[in-house]
N, C-alpha and C positions, 0 to 999 in steps of 0.2 A: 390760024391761032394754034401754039403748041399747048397740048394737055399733060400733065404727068399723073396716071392713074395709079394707087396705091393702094395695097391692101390690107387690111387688118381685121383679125377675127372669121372671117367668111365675108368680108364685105369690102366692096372699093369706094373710092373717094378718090372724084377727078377733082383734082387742082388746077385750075387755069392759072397759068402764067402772064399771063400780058396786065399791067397795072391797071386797067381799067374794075377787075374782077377782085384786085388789091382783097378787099373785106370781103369777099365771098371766099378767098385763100385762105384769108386768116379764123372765118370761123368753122370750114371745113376741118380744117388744120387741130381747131383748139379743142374740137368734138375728139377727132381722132385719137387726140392728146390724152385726154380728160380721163380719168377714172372711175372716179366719186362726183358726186353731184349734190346740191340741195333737193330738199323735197319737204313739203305740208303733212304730213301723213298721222295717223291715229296707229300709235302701239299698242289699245286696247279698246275694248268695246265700250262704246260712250252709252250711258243713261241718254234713254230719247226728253227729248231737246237740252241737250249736255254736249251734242257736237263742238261744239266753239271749245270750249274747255279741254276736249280733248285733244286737241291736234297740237302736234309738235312737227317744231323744224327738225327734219333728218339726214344723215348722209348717207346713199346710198348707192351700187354700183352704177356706173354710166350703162343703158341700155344698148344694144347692139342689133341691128336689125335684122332680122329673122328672114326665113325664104321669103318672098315677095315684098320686104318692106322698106319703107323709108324713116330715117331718123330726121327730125322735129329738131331745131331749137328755138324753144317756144315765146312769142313776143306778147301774146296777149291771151287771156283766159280769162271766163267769166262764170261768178259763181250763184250757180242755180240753187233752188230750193228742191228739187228731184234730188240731187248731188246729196245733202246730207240726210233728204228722206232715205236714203239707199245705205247712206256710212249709218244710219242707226237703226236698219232691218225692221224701218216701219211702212206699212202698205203693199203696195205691191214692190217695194223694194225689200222685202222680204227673200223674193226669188235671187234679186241680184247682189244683196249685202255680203261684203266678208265672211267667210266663213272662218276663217283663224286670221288673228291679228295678234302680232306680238313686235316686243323691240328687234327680233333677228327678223322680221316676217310685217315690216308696217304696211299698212292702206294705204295710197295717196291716193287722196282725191282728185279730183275735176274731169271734166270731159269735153267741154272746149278748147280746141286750138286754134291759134294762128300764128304763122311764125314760118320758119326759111328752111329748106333743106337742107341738110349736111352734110347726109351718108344715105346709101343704098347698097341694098342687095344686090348681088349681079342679076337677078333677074327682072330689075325695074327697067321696065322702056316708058313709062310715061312721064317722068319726072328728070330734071337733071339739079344739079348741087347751086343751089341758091337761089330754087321759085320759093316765090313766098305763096303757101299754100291756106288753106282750112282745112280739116276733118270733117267728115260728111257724118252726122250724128247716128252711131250706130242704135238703129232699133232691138237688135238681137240680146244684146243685155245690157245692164248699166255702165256706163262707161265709166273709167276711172283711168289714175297715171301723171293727170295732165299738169298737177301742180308742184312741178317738176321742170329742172332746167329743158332736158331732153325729154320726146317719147316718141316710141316706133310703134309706125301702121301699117298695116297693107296697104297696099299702092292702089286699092279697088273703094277704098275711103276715105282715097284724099284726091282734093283738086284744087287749081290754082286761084288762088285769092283774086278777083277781080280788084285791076289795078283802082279804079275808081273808090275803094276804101282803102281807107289805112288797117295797118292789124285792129287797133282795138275795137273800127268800127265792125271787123267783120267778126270777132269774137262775140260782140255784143249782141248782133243779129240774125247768126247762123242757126242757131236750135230754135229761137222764140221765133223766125222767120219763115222755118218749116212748117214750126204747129198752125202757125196763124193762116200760112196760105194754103195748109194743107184742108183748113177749118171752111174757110170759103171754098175752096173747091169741091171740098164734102158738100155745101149748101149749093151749088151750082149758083153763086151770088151772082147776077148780072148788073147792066146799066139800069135807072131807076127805082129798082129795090128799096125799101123803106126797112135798114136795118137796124138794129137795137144791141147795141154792145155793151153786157154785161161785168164788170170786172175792167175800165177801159183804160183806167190811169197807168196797170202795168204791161209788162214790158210784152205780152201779147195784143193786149189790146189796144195797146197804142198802135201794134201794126193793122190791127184788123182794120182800125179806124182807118190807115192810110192806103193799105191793098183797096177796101172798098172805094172811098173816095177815087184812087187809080181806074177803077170800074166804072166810075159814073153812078154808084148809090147813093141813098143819101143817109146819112151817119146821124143815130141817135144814141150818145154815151152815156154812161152810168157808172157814176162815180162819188165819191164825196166833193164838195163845194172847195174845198181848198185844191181843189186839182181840176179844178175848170177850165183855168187856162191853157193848163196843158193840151186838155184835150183838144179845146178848141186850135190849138197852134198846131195841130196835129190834121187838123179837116173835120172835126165832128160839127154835125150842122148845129147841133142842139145839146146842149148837158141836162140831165137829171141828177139830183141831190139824193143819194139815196138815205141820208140820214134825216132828212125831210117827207120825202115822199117815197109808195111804193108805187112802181112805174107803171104796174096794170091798172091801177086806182084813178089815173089825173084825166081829167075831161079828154082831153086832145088823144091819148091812147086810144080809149074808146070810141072817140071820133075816126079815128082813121089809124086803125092797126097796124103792125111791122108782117111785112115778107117773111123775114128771118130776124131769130135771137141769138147772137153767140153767148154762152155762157164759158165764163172765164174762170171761175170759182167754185161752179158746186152746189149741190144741196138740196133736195125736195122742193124748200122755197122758192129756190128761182124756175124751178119745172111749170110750180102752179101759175106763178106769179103769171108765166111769161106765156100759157096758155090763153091765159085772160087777153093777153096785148098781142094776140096774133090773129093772122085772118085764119078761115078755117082751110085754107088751101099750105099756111107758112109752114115753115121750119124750125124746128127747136135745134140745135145744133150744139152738144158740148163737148169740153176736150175733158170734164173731171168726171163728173157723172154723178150719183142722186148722193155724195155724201160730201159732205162741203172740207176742203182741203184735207182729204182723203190719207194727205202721205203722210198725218202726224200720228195717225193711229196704229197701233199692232195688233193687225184684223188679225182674227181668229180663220181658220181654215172654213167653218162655217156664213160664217162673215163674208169672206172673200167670194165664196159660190154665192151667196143673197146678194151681193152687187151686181158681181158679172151676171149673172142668171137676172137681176132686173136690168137691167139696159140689152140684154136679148129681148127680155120681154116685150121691153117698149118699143123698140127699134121694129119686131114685128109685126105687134098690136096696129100700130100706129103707118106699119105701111098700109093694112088692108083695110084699119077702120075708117070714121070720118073724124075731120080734123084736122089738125097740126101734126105734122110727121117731131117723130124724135130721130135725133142723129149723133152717133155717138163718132169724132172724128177721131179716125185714129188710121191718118197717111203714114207711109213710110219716108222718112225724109229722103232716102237715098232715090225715090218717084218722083219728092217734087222738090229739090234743091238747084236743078237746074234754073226751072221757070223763077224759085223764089229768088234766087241772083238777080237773074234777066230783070223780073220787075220791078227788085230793089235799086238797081243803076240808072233802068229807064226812067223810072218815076222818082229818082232823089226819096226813095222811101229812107230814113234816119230813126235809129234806136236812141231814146234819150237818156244819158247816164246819169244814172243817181250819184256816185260815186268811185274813184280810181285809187286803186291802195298798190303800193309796192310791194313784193316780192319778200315780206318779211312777216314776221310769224303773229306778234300781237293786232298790225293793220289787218290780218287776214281772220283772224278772231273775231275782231268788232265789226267784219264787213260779212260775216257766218251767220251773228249775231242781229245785224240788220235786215240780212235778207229771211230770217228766220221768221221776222214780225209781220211780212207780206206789207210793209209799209214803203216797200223801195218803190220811188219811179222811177220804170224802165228800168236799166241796169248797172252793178255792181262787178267791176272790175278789177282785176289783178294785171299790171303791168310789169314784165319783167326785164325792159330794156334799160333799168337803170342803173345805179353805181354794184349793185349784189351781184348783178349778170358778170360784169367785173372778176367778184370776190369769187363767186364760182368757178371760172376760169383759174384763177391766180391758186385757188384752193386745192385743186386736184393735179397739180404740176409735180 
């Protein structure tokens, strides 16, 4: 097979020539081409929960991959509720928010990828020009970029999309695929466990529900009544209504208590609640911690040490006392993105979309908008593969 290697910027771009590679030439090619690009991004600081209103469609220069990196163009991306806790410097996205934002200087958002290679650095040996890959979700600070034709990563954060998904499935289940198996392997969940899943209708807890079931536990979800089916179509042996019942209250808790509680939401109340419904040997297990969706606040520096410093607390307390341990999970995806592939392909574990909006600026408002209310099931997507991928191209010629 003949290659014709080309370079532009500090960076090459092997074109394969033989027509089988035909549209791996052409979108090498149109990146190389390209100058400007579309992008989502905020030109000023949004009033918290004002994110949606803020964001404008931008154009802005084509990225160029820097020492060790590779350029992206992007086929699917999905929009998290972290994502705009971060674009409005509330919570702990304080540490990672913008610090200047302006029309010469916009934000773009998102931090999921998936999507094809185009371009590389000379010094990328693990990738070649047209793996379809993911981004491995960075823990080190909040991620941004992604809602954007292109983005460039180091090569040590990205890896090849397992063919067994399409892009949007793996945009959908890469970061909530993390937390979730990261959250059981924090619990050391095994076969027969009696576990209790807090928050189960989204888009973690739907996995928790199905990593577990892969385990051989057995799944008791909590959720509202209108989202029973879900879960159950998911593997949960059992639904609780929580606008009915509180879950440590109902005879059969009592009767025969959970291993483990994952908590998906938050809050002092699900701490006590889930005290009640646990053996004295179980686990409490959360991914938010004692203040219930935490990222809509602008904790005060005060504030921030009374959180962190209680979930030290507890995590202590509670290893040495008696009782239910507390577990605050907090893996690094880049630890367990491996395993969570592996046991997404083996076991058919599926993200269920709430929703898929095109690459354009008002769908990408109302779907900011949706996920803002924590009413989404599973997830909320941005596809960019359709007629705009197009215009972008054709735009920057």
């Amino acid at each position: 097979m003949n290659h014709e290697a080309q370079f532009y910027q500090g960076y090459h771009v092997v074109l394969k020539t033989n027509l089988m590679d035909a549209s791996v030439n052409d979108l090498a090619r149109a990146y190389a081409s390209a100058e400007t690009m579309r992008a989502i991004a905020m030109t000023d600081f949004p009033k918290i929960g004002h994110v949606a209103e803020q964001l404008e469609m931008v154009t802005v220069p084509v990225p160029r991959p820097a020492h060790d990196e590779v350029a992206i163009k992007l086929s699917a991306s999905t929009i998290h509720i972290d994502e705009i806790y971060v674009a409005q410097g509330t919570a702990l996205g304080r540490f990672y928010g913008p610090k200047k934002v302006s029309a010469s200087d916009p934000y773009i958002l998102g931090s999921t990828v998936s999507g094809t290679v185009v371009g590389l650095s000379k010094e990328v040996d693990r990738f070649q020009i047209g793996n379809d890959v993911i981004v491995i979700p960075n823990e080190k600070a909040a991620e941004h970029d992604s809602w954007a034709t292109y983005r460039c990563v180091t090569q040590k954060m990205v890896m090849l999309k397992p063919k067994e998904l399409s892009h949007n499935q793996a945009a959908a289940i890469t970061l909530a695929g993390c937390v979730a198996k990261g959250a059981i392997d924090t619990a050391g969940a095994r076969a027969g466990d009696r576990c209790l899943v807090v928050g189960a209708s989204g888009a973690i807890g739907l996995l928790n529900i199905q990593f577990l079931k892969a385990l051989g536990a057995h799944v008791t979800a909590v959720c509202s009544g209108k989202n029973a089916e879900l879960v159950k179509a998911k593997g949960a042996d059992e639904v609780i209504d929580y606008t009915k019942h509180r879950f440590c209250e109902l005879p059969e808790v009592k009767a025969s208590p959970f291993d483990i509680v994952f908590d998906n939401i938050g809050g002092r109340e699900v701490e006590e609640d889930a005290s009640k419904a646990l053996k004295k040997s179980g686990k409490f297990v959360t991914i938010v911690g004692p203040v219930r969706y935490i990222g809509e606040q602008k904790l005060s520096w005060p504030k921030v040490i009374k959180v962190i410093g209680y979930v030290l607390w507890r995590m202590l307390s509670t290893k040495f006392g008696r009782g239910p341990r507390y577990l605050f999970s907090l893996k690094f995806p880049r630890l367990v993105i491996a395993g969570t592939m592996n046991e997404i392909v083996r076991h058919g574990v599926a993200m269920p979309t709430e929703t898929v909006v095109p690459f354009e600026l008002e769908p990408i408002r109302s779907a900011v908008q949706l996920v803002s209310t924590h009413r989404a099931r599973g997830r909320v997507l941005i596809d960019f593969t359709g007629t705009n991928a197009l215009q972008d191209n054709a735009a920057s010629k």
